[in-house]
C-alpha positions in Angstrom: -33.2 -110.3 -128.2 -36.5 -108.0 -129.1 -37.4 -107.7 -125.3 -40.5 -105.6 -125.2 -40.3 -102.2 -123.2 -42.1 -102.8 -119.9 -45.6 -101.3 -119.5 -44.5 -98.6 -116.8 -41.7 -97.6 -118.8 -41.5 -93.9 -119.2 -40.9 -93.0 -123.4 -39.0 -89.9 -122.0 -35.9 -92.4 -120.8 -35.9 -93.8 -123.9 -35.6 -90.6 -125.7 -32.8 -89.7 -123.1 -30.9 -93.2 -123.6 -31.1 -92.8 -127.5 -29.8 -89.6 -127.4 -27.1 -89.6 -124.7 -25.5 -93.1 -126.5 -26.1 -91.8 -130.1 -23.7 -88.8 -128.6 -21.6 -91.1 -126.5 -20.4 -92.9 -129.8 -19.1 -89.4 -131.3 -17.6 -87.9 -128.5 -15.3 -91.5 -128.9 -14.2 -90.0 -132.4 -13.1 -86.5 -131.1 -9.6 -87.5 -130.6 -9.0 -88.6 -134.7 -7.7 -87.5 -137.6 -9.8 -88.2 -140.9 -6.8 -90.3 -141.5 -8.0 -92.4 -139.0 -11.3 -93.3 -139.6 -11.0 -95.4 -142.3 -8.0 -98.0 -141.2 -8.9 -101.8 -140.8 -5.8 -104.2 -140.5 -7.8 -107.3 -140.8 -11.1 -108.6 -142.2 -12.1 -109.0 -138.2 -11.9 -104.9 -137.5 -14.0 -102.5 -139.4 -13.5 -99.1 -139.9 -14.4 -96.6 -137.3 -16.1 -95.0 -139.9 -18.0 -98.0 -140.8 -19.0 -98.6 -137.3 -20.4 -95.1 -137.2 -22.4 -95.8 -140.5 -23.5 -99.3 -139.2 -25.0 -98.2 -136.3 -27.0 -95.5 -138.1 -28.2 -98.3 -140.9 -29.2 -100.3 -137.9 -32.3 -97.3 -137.0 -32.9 -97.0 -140.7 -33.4 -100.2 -141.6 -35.1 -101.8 -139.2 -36.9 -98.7 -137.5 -37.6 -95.4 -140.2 -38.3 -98.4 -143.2 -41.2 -99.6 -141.4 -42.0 -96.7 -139.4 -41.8 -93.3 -140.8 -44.5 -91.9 -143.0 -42.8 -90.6 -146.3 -40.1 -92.7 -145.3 -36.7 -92.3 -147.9 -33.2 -93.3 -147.4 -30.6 -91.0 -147.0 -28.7 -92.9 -150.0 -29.9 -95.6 -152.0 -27.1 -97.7 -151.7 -26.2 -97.3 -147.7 -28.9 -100.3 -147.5 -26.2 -102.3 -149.2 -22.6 -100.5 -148.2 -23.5 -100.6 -144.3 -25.3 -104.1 -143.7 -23.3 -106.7 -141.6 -24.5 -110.1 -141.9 -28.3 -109.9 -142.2 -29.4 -112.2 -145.5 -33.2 -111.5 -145.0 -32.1 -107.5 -145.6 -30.3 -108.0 -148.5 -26.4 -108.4 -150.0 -23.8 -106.7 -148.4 -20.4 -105.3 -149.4 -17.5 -107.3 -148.5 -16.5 -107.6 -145.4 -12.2 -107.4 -145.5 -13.0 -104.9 -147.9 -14.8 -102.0 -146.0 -11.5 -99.8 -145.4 -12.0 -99.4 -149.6 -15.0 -96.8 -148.9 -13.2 -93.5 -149.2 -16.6 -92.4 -150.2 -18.9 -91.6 -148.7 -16.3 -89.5 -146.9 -16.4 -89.2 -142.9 -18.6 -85.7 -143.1 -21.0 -87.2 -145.1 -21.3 -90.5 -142.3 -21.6 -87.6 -139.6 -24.3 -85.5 -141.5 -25.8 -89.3 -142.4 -25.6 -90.0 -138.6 -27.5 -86.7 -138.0 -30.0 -87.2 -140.2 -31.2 -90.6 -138.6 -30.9 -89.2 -135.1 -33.4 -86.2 -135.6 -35.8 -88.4 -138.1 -35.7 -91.4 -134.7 -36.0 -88.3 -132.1 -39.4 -86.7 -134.6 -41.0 -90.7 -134.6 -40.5 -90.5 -130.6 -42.0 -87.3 -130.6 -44.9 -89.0 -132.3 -45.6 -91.5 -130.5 -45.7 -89.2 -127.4 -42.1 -90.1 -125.9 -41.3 -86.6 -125.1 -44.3 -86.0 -122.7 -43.6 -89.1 -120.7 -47.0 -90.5 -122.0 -47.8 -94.5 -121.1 -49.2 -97.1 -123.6 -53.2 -95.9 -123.6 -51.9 -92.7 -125.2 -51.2 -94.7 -128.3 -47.2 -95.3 -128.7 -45.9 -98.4 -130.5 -44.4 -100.9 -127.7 -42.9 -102.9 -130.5 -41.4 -99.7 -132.3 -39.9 -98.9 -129.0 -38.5 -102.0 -128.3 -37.0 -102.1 -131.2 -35.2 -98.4 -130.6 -34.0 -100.0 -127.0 -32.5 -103.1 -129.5 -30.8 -99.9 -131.7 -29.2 -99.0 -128.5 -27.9 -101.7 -127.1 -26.9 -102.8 -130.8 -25.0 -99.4 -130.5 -23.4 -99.7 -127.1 -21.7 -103.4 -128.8 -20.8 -100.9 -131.8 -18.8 -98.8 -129.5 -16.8 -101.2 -127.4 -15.9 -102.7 -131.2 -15.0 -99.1 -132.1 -12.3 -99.1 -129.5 -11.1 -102.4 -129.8 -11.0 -102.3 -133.6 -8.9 -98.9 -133.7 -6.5 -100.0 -131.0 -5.7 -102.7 -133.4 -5.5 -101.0 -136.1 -3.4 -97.8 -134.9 -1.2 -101.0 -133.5 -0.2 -101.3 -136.9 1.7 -98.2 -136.9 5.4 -98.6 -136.4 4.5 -94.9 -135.0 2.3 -96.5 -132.2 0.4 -93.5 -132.0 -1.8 -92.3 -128.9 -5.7 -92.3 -129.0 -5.5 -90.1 -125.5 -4.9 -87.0 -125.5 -3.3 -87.5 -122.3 -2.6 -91.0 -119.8 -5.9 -91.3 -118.0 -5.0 -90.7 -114.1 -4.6 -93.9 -112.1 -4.5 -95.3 -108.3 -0.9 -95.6 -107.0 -0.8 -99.9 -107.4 -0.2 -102.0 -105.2 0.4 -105.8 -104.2 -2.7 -107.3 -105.3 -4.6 -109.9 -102.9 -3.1 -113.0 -103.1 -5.3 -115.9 -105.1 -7.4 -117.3 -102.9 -10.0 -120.0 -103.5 -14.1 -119.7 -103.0 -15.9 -122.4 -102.7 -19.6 -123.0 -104.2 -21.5 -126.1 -103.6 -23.4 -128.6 -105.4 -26.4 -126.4 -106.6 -29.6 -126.8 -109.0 -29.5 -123.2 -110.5 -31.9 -121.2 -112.7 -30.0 -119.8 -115.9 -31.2 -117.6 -118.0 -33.1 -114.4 -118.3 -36.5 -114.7 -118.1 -38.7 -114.1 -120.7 -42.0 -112.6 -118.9 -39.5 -110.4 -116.7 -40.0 -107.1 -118.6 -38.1 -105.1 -116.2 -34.9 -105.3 -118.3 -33.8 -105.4 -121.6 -32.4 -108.9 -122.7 -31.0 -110.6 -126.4 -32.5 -113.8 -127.5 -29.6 -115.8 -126.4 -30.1 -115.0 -123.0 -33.2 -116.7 -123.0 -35.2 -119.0 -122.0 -34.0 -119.5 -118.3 -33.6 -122.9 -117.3 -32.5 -125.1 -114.7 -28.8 -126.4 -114.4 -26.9 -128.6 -111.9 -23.7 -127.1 -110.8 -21.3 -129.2 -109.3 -19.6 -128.3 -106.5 -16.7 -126.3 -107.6 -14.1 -123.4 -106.3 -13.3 -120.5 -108.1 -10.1 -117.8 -108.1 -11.4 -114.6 -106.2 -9.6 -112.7 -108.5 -8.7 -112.3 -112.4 -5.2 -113.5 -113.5 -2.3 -110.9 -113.3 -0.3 -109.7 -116.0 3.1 -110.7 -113.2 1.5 -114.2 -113.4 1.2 -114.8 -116.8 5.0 -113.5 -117.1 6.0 -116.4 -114.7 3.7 -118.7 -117.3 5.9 -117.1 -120.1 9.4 -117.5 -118.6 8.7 -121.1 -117.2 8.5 -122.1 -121.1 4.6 -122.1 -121.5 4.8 -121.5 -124.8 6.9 -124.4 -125.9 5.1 -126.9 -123.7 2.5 -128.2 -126.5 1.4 -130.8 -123.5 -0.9 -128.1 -121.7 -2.3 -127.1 -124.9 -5.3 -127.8 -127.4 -4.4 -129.4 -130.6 -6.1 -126.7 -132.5 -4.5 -124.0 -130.1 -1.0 -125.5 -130.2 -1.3 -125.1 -134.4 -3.1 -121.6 -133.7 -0.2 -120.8 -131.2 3.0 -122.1 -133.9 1.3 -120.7 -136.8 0.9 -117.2 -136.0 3.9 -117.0 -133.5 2.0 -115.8 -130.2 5.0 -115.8 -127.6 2.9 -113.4 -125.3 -0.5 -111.6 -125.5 -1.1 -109.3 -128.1 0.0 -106.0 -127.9 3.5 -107.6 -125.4 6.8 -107.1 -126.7 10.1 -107.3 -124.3 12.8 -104.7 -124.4 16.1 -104.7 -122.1 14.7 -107.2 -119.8 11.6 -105.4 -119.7 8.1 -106.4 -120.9 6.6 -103.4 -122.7 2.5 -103.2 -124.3 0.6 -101.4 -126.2 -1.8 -99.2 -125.1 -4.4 -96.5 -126.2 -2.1 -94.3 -125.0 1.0 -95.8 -126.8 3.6 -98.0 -125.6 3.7 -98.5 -121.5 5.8 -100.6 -119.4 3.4 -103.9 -118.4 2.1 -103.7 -114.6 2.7 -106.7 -113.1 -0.4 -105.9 -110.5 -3.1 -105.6 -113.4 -5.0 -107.9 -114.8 -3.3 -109.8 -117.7 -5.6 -109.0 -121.3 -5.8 -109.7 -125.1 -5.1 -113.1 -124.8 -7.4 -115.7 -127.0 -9.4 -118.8 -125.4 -6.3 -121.0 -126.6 -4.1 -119.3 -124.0 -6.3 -119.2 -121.0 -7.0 -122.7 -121.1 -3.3 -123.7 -121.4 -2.5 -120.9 -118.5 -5.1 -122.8 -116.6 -3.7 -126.4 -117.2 -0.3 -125.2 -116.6 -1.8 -123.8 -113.0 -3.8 -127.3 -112.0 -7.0 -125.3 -112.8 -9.6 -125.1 -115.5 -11.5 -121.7 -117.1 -15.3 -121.8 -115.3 -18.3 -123.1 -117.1 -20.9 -119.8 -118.1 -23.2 -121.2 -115.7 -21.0 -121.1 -113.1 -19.8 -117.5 -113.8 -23.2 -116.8 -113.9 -24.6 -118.2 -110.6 -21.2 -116.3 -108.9 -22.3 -113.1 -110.6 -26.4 -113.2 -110.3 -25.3 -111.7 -106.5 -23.3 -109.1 -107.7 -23.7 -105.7 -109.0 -22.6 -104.6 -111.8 -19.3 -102.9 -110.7 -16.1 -102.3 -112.0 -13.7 -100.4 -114.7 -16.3 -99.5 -118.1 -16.4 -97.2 -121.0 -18.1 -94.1 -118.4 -14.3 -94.5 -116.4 -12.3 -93.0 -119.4 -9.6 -95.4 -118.5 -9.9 -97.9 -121.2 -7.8 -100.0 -119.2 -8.4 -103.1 -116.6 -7.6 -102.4 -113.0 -6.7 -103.7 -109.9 -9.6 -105.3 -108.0 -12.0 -102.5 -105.8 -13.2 -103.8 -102.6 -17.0 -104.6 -102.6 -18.0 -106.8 -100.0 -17.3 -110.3 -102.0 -15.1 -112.9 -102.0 -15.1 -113.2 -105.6 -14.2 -109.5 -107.2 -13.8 -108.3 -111.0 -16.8 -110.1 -111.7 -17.9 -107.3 -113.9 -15.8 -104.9 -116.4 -11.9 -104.7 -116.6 -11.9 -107.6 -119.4 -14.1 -110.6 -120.6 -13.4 -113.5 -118.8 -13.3 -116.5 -120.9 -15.4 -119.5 -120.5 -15.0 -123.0 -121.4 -18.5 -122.9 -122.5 -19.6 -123.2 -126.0 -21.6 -120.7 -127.6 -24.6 -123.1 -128.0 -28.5 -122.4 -127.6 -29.9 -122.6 -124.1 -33.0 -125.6 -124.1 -36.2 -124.2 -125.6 -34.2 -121.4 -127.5 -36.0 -120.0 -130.1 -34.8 -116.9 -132.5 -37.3 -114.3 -133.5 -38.3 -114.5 -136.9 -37.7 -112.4 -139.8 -34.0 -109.8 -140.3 -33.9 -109.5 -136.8 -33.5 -112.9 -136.0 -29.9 -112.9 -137.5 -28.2 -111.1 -134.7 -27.6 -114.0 -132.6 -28.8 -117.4 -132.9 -26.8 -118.5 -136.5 -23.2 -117.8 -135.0 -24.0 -120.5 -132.1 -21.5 -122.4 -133.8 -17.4 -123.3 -133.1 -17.2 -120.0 -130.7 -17.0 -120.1 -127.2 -19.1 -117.8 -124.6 -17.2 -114.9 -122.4 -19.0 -112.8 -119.2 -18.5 -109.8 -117.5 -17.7 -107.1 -120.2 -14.6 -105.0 -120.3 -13.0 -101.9 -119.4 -14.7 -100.5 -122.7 -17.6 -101.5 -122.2 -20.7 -99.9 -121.4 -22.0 -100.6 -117.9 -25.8 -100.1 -118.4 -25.0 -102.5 -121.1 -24.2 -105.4 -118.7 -26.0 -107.9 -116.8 -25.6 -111.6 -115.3 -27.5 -112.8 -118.3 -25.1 -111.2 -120.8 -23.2 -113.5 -123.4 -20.4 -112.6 -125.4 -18.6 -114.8 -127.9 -15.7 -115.4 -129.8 -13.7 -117.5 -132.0 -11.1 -119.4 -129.5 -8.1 -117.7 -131.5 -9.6 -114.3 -131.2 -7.0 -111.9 -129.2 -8.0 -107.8 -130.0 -10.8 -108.2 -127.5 -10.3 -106.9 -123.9 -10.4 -110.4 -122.5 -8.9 -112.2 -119.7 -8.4 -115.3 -117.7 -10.2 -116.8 -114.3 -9.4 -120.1 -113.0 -11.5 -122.5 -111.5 -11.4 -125.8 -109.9 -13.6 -129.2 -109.1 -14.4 -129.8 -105.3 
């Protein structure tokens, strides 16, 4: 996770990258109401005023504590209020309970927010970021490493932002918009019919590796390894929403047969009939969007459906959900292209042409694995607060790839794993068969 900043690296693009996501994360609150900021509908979505605090205790804590000369917290008890999960920090205030904090109030977060970003931007300016200068002139590489962490812990904080208020403002019998206006879209049409790529048997490196300072990584990217792959084929495409209809209306979700135990009780006890968001009106299937309610495009990619449904869509097609390594050795020749946060859409599209077989690789929605979310061989978590991000959740969750329409691009990379509960649904996440040879 604590990937140290390359030698060559200039401290000015750090500066600029701090900055520009530290704004990036704001201009996603311009749209709301102060009404807004506080709503969480379940214990799994946090406040988007939360989120803004979080990501603000995340510099504090583990940057201006240890850091800054004369160093004192904006408020005592933010320490406590705004930590997630990290023991070796200290207690933290109950989750489900986070849309209780009316106080401090959302102008106090902002002006809290403010704070940390000019007391981060005078430590650069210390250490000599602003005039581009290189490690002999005396700057920290572990301080800035741990800034680049900040951000990318911030780019994950604004792709939950999104995701967590789209649920919540789903609440509203009101549906209510978070655009100001429908984002503009390509005319649709008939997307490319499935086809199958083939891969063969392959001995494959997996993994980022470690002494590769070139790019940023998380600890549970690492180490790389070697893997067999069986031979397997893949779908060159990302499941339709006019697909998963055909699934719905042939009686997938009565058929307990092509489903998990655990799903099928998951599936009966909370009622899922469709993915979340789906509701059919006068023949019509209908979702909800963040710009209210829109009539479902058969064309797009089907999303918000849990790791329950995509394996039973799969069984129901003869197929199976791909391993993470075999996402991974289809996506190590790919750029990262595709629908992300920068688009404005906030919605998965129909595949772009880019030279490959295999499209929608990256962005548009997480592609569910059938991976668990285990440690790679040799995995070791850093010691100390820090150490908490990743490695004690590698437990009873399974691993997605590719990121989402909302997420960040220059967040992404082949290495990247996401993961989630098998149940979980208010992600952007999607379906991608796969087959044996």
């Amino acid at each position: 996770m604590l990937d140290k900043v390359r030698p060559n690296t200039q401290l000015g693009e750090v500066v600029k990258q701090f900055n520009s996501t530290r704004e990036l994360t704001e201009r996603l609150c311009q749209s709301l109401d102060v009404e807004d900021y506080n709503l969480q509908a379940i214990a799994e979505t946090s406040p988007v005023k939360w989120h803004l605090a979080h990501t603000s205790w995340f510099f504090e804590t583990f940057i201006l504590k240890h850091y800054a000369k004369s160093f004192e917290p904006y408020h005592p008890q933010f320490e406590y209020l705004f930590n997630s999960y990290y023991n070796a920090v200290g207690k933290q205030f109950r989750r489900p309970e986070r849309h209780l904090l009316s106080r401090p109030t959302v102008g106090q977060i902002f002006d809290y927010r403010q704070k940390v970003t000019e007391a981060v931007n005078q430590l650069l300016a210390l250490s000599g970021a602003e005039s581009d200068a290189e490690p002999s002139a005396g700057y920290d590489v572990e301080l800035l490493s741990l800034i680049v962490l900040g951000i990318h812990h911030e780019q994950q904080h604004q792709e939950l932002l999104l995701t967590d208020l789209k649920y919540n403002f789903y609440q509203n019998p009101l549906y209510p918009s978070y655009l100001s206006q429908a984002p503009s879209k390509a005319k649709q049409s008939q997307p490319e019919k499935m086809a199958w790529i083939e891969f063969g048997s392959e001995l494959c490196s997996i993994g980022a590796d470690l002494s590769d300072q070139s790019r940023f990584k998380f600890d549970n990217e690492t180490p790389q390894h070697q893997h067999f792959i069986n031979g397997f084929k893949v779908a060159n495409r990302l499941v339709t929403n006019e697909e998963y209809i055909e699934f719905i209306e042939q009686g997938g979700y009565e058929a307990s047969e092509l489903w998990l135990s655990d799903g099928w009780e998951a599936k009966k006890h909370k009622d899922w009939q469709a993915p979340l968001y789906w509701f059919k009106k006068n023949g019509e299937w209908y979702h909800f969007t963040f710009n209210g309610i829109e009539r479902v495009i058969g064309e797009e990619p089907v999303a918000h459906v849990s790791f329950y449904e995509a394996q039973a869509f799969a069984e129901w097609q003869g197929a199976r959900l791909l391993t993470e390594q075999e996402w991974e050795r289809i996506a190590k020749e790919q750029e990262v292209r595709g629908s992300f946060l920068e688009s404005e859409n906030y919605s998965p599209s129909q595949p772009e042409k880019t030279g490959h077989a295999v499209t929608q690789m990256y962005g548009e929605l997480w592609q569910w694995t059938s991976s668990s979310y285990s440690p790679y061989p040799g995995y070791q978590p850093l010691a100390g607060a820090v150490g908490e991000y990743n490695g004690k959740f590698m437990a009873n969750q399974f691993v997605l790839r590719g990121g989402s329409c909302v997420s960040s691009q220059s967040h992404l990379r082949h290495t990247y794993r996401n993961f989630f509960y098998p149940d979980a649904r208010w992600q952007f996440s999607g379906i991608r068969l796969a087959k044996d040879l």
